[in-house]
N, C-alpha and C positions, 0 to 999 in steps of 0.2 A: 504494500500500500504506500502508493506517494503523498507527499504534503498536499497535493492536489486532490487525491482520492479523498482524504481525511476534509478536505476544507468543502467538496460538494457532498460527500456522509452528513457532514453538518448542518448545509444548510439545507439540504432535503430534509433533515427529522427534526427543525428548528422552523423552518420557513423565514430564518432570514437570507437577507440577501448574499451571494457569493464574495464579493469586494469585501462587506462590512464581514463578512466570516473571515477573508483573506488576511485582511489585515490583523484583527484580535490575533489568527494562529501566529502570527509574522510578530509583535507585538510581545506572545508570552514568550517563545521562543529566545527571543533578544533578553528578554527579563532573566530568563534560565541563564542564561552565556555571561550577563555580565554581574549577575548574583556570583557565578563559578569561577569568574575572573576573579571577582576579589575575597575570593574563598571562602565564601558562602555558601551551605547548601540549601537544597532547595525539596522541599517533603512535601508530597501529595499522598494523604491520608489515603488507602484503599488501591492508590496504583504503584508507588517505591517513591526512593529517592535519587535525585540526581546529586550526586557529592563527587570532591574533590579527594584525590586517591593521590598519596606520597610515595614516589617509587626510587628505591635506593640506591646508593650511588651501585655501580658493579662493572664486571670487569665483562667486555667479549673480544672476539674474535674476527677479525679482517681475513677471509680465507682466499681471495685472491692476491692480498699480501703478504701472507703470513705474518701478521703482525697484532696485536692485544690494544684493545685501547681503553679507555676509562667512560662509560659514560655516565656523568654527574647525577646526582640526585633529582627529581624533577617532579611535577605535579599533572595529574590528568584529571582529565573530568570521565566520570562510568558511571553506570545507572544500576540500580538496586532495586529488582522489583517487592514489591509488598507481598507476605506470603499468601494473604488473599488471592493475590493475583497469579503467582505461582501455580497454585492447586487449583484454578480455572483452567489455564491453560493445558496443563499436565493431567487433570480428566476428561478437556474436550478436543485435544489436537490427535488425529488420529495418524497413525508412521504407514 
């Protein structure tokens, strides 16, 4: 499902307009990114969280060098879903 798919779901089970849908999704979005910029996270009861994840400095491998390099300590943003949401999925997705 694209941003797009998500934004006429919306306004088809809402009846508002497409634009006025487009923008709100465009809107929270940016809100999410710059909450995680300044390392804030961000908790939506029932569906996860979107949090900022510390990854240690460590060591890897250059294999068309043969050479080791160091890469620093650094910060991501990853998503955490709610276990509500978890055991939805995990009873209705069929393999």
């Amino acid at each position: 499902m694209t941003k797009a798919d998500i934004v006429n779901e919306i306004s088809k089970n809402t009846g508002i307009e497409k634009v006025t849908v487009q923008k709100t999704v465009e809107v929270f979005m940016e809100t999410v990114k710059g909450s995680l910029v300044k390392g804030n996270n961000v908790y939506l009861r029932g569906f996860g969280s979107f949090i900022v994840k510390k990854r240690a400095e460590k060591t890897a491998r250059n294999i068309s060098k043969n050479t080791t390099i160091i890469i620093p300590e650094h910060f991501i943003p990853a998503f955490k879903p709610a276990k509500t949401f978890v055991n939805k999925v995990k009873s209705k997705v069929k393999k």
